[in-house]
C-alpha positions as CSV (number, residue, x, y, z in Angstrom):
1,X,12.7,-15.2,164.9
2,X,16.1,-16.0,166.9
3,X,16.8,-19.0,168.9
4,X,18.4,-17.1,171.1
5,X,19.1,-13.7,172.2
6,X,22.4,-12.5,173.9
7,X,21.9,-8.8,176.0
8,X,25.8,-7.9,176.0
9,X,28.2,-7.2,174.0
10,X,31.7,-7.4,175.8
11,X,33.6,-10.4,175.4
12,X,31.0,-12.4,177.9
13,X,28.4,-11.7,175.8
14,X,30.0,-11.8,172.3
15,X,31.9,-15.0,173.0
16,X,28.7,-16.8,174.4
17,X,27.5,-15.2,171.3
18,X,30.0,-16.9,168.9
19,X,29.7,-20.1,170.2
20,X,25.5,-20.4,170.2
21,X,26.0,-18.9,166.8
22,X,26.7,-22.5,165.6
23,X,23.6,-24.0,167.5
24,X,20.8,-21.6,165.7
25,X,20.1,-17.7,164.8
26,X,21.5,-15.0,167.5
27,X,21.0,-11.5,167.8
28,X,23.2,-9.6,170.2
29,X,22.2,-6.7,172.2
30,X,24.7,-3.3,173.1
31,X,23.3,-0.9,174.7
32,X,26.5,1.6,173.5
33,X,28.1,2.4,170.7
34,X,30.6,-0.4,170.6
35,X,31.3,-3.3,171.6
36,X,33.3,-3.9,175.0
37,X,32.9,-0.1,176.1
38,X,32.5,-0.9,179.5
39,X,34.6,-3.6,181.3
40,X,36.3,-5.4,178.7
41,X,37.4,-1.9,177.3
42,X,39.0,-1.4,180.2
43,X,40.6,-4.4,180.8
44,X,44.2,-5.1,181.4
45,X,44.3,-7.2,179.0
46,X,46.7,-10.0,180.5
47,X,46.6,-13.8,179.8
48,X,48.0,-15.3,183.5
49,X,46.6,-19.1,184.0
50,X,47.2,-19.2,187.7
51,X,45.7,-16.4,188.7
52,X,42.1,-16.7,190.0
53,X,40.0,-18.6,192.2
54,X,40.4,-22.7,191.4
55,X,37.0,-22.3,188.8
56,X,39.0,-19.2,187.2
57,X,42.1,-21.1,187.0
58,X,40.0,-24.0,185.5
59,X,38.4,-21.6,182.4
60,X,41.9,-20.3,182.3
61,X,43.7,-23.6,181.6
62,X,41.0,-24.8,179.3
63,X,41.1,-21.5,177.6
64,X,44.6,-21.9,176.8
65,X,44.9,-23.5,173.3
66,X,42.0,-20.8,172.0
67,X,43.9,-18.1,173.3
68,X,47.3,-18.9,171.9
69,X,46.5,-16.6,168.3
70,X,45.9,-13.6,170.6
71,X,49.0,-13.2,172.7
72,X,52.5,-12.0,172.6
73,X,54.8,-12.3,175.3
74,X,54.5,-10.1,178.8
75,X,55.7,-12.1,182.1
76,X,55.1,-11.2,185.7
77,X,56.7,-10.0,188.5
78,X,55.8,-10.3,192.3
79,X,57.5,-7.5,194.3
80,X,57.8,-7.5,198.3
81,X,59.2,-5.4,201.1
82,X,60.1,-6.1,204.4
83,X,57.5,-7.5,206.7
84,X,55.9,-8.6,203.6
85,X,57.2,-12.2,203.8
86,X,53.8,-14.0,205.0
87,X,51.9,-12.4,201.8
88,X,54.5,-12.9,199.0
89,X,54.8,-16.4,200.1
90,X,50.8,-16.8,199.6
91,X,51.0,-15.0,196.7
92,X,54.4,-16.5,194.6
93,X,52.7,-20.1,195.9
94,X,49.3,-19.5,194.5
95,X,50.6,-18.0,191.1
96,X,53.5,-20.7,190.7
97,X,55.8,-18.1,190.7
98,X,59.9,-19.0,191.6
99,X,61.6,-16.6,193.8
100,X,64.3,-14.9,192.0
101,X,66.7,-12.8,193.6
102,X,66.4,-8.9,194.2
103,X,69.4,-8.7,191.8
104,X,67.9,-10.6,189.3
105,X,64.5,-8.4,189.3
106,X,66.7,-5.1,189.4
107,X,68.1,-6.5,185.2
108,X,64.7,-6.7,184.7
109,X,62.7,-4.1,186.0
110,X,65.6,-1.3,186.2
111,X,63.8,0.9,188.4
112,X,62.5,-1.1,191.2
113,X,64.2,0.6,194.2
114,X,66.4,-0.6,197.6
115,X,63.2,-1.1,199.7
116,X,62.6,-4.4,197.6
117,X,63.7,-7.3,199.4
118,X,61.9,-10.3,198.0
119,X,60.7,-11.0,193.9
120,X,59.2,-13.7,191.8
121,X,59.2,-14.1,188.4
122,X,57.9,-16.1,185.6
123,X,57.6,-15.8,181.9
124,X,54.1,-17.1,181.1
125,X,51.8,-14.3,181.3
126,X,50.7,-13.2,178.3
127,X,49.1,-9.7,176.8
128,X,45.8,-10.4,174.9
129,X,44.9,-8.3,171.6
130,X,41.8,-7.8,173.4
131,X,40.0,-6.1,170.2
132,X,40.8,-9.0,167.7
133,X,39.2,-11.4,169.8
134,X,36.4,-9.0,170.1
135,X,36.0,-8.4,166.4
136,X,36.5,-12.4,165.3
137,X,34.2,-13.4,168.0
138,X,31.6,-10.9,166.4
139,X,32.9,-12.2,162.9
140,X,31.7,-15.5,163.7
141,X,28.2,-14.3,164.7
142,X,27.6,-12.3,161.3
143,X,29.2,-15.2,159.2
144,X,26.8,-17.8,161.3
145,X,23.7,-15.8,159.9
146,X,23.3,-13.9,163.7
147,X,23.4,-10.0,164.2
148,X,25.1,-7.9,166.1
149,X,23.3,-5.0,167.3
150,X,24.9,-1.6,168.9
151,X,23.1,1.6,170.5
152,X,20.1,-1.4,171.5
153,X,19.6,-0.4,174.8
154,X,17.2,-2.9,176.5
155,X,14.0,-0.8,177.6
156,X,11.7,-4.0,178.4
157,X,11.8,-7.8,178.7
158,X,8.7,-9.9,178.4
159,X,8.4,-13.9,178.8
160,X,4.7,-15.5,177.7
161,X,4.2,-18.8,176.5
162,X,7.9,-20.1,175.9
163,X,9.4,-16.7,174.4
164,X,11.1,-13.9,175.2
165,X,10.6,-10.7,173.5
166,X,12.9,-7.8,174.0
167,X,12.3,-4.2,173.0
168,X,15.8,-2.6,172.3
169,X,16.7,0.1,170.1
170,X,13.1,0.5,169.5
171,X,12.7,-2.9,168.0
172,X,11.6,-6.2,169.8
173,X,13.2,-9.2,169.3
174,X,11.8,-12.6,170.1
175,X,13.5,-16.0,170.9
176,X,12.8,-19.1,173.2
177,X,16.4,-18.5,175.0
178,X,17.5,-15.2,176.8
179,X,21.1,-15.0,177.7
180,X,22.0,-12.2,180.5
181,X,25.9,-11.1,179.7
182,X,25.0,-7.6,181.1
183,X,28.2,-7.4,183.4
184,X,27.7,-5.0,186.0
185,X,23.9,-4.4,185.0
186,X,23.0,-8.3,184.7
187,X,20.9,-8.3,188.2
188,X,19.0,-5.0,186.9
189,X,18.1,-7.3,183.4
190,X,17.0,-9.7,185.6
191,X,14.9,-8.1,187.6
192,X,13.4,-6.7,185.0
193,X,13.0,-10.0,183.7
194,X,11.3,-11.2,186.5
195,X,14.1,-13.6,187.6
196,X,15.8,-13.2,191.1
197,X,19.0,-11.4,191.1
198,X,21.8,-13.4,192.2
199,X,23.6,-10.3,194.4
200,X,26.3,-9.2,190.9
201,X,27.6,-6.2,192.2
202,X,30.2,-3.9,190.2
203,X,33.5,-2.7,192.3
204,X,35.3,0.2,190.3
205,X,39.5,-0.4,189.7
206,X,40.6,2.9,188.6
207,X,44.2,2.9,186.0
208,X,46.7,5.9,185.5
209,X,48.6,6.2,182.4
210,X,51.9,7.7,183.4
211,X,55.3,8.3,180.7
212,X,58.0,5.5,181.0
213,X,60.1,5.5,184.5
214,X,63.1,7.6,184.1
215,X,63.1,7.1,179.9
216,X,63.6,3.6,179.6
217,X,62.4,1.4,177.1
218,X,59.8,0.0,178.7
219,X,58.4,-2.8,176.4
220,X,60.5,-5.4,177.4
221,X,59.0,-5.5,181.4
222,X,56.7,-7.5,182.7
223,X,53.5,-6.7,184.7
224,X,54.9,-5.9,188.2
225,X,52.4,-6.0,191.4
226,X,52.6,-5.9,194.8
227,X,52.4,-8.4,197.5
228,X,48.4,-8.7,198.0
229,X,47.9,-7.0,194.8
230,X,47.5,-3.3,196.6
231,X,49.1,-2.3,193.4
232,X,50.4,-3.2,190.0
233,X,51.8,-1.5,187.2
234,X,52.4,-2.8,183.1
235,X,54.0,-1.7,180.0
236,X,51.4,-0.2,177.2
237,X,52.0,1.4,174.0
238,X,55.5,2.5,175.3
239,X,53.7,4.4,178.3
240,X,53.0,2.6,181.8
241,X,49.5,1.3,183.1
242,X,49.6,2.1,187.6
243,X,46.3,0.9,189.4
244,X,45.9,0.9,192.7
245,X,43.9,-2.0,192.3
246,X,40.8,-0.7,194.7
247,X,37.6,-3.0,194.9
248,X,35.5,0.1,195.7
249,X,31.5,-1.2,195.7
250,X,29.3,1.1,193.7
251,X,26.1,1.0,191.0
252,X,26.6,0.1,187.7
253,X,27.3,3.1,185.9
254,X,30.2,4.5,183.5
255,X,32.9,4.9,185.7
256,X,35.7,7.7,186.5
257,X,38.6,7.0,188.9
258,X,38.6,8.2,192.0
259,X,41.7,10.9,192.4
260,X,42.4,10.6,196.0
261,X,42.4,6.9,195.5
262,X,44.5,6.7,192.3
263,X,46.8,9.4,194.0
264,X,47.1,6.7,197.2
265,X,47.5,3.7,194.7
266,X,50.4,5.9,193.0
267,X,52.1,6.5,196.0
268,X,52.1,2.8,196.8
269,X,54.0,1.9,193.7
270,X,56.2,4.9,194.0
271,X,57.2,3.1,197.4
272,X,58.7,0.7,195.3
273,X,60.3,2.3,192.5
274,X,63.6,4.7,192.2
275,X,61.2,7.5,189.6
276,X,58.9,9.9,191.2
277,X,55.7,10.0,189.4
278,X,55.4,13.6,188.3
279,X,52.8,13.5,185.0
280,X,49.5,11.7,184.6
281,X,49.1,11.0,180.4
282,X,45.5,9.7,181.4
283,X,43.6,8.1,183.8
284,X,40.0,6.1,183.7
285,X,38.4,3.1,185.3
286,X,36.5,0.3,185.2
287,X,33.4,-1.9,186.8
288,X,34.8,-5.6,187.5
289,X,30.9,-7.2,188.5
290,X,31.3,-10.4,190.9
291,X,29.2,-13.2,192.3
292,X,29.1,-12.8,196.4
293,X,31.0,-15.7,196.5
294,X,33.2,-14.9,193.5
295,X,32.6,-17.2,190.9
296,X,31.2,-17.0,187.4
297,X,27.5,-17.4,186.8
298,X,27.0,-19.7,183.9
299,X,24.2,-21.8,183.1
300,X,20.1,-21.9,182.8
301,X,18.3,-20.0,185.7
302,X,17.0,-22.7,188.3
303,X,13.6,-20.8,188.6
304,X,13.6,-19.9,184.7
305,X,15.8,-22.1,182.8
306,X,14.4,-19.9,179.3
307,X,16.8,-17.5,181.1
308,X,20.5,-18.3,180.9
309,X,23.2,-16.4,183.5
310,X,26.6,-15.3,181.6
311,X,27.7,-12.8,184.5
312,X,30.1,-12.2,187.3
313,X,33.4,-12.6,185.3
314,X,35.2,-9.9,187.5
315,X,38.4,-9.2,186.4
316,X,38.8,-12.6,184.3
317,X,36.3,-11.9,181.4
318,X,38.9,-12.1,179.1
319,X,41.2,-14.8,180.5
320,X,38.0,-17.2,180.4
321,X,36.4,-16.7,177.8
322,X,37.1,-18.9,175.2
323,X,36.4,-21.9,178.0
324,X,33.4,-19.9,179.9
325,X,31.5,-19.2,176.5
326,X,32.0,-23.2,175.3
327,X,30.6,-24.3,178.8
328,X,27.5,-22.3,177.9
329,X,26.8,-23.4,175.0
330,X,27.3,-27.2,176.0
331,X,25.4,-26.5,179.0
332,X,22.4,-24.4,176.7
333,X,22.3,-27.2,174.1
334,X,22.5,-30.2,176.5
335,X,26.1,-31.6,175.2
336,X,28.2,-32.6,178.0
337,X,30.9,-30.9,178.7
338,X,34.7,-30.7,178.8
339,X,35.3,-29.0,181.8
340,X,34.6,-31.1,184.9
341,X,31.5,-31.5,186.8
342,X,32.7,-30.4,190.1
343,X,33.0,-26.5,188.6
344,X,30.4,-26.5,186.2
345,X,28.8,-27.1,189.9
346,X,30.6,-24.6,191.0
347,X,29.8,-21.8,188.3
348,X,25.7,-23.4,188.3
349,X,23.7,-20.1,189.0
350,X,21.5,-23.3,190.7
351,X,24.1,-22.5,194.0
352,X,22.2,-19.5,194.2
353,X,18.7,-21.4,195.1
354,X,19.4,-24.6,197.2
């Protein structure tokens, strides 16, 4: 028998995993052959505290000290054109980024071309090793008595006198606590849970791998974007990471990029760099899953509190995890805690059901 059971296994789940892990027996559910396959495999792995809506930037502050193990230095770049003044400002204000002069973002970024007329810059953004924290969070499961379970794909959910019971993998699990970390599937799991969906819906963001700009060594530059984040591009592995940074609606599903709209999110960095992008090395994408208004969903259900929301992390999984997965285990176990009570109001899936 588990106390509770976790259906999930990116860093949502696994994290939320971890930290109920110390609060009784967990067994976590992936439906594929890994964990993090799906969003948080495909995650641009990038610590930036500022950037978010004010509940994100919360979870990212308090994630801060956890996160500190897991990341090496990156540093960001906001790049604008002309009659882009309105939306840099917005943007270099909202991300605490200082203006720095076009000069000064040419000895940094080499290739950025004579179309750029405004940049910001700071030093703390951060890459995560995304896998690590994976594979310790997991650690900490296994070594707290809990399983981790892959190729479990969740075929039915059942709730009857105070338990769940879940048949996965061909094997039913039981415990008196369900947690949805589903990502982009977690208003299908509750459906078929018999809890109201919430309106999670998955938007694809499609990448392209291309070789370094004109041969340079790359490593050194920081994540660059453009004004409104139509566009950004970062250093990986000695290659470079373009996405056109598209919000395209869809089902959840595994996702493929788009080409005409990685070719038109191409095209809008290549506005703003001096090297023609002439090879693809690879391309994929992603499902970020949001909230309709944006936020997390953390906490008990308000019409089944047995069933506990861990959903609609969007393109922050990563960034608040460490902070998102302590809230829900204070807020499963009935501690009080650390983060304040204005945006654990805010992240309540209670919002959802006045």
């Amino acid at each position: 028998m588990n106390d509770f059971v976790v259906i999930g296994g990116g860093i949502a789940g696994i994290s939320a995993a971890a930290r109920l892990s110390a609060h009784g027996r967990v067994t976590v559910l992936e439906a594929e052959d890994a964990l993090g396959y799906h969003a948080s495999g495909r995650s641009a792995a990038l610590f930036e505290k500022n950037y978010g809506l004010p509940s994100v930037i919360a979870l990212n502050h308090a994630s801060d000290a956890y996160h500190q193990p897991y990341l090496s230095p990156r540093g960001f770049m906001l790049v604008g054109r002309a009659g882009e003044d309105e939306g840099f400002d917005a943007d270099a204000a909202t991300l605490k980024c200082p203006e720095i002069s076009v000069e000064e973002a040419r000895a940094i970024v080499p290739v950025l071309n004579d179309s750029i007329t405004r940049a910001a810059y700071h030093l703390e953004a951060y890459d995560i090793d995304t896998d690590r924290m994976i594979q310790d969070f997991a650690r900490q499961v296994r070594s707290n008595g809990g399983q981790v379970l892959t190729k479990a794909s969740v075929t039915q959910v059942r709730f009857a006198e105070g338990l769940w019971t879940v048949t996965a993998g061909g094997q039913e699990h039981q415990a008196p606590t369900l947690v949805n970390a589903a990502g982009a599937w977690a208003d299908q799991l509750a459906e078929m849970a018999g809890v109201p969906p919430v309106g999670i819906t998955p938007f694809r963001r499609s990448m392209a791998r291309i070789p370094a700009p004109g041969g340079h060594d790359i490593s050194g530059w920081p994540i660059f974007f453009g004004v409104n984040e139509t566009w950004y591009a970062k250093p990986d592995a000695g290659s470079l990471l373009v996405s056109p940074a598209e919000e395209h609606a869809t089902t959840p599903h595994d996702a493929w990029p788009d080409d005409m709209v990685l070719a038109e999110g191409l095209d809008r960095y290549s506005q703003h760099v001096t090297t023609e992008v002439t090879r693809l090395e690879a391309s994929w994408a992603g499902l970020r899953s949001f909230a309709p208004d944006r936020t997390l969903v953390l906490g008990r259900d308000a019409t089944n509190p047995a069933f506990v929301w861990c959903a609609g992390q969007g393109g922050y999984g990563f960034q608040t995890a460490p902070a998102a997965s302590q809230l829900l285990a204070d807020l499963v176990t009935g501690r009080t805690p650390e983060i304040d009570v204005a945006t654990v109001a805010s992240l309540s899936p209670a919002r959802f059901n006045p």
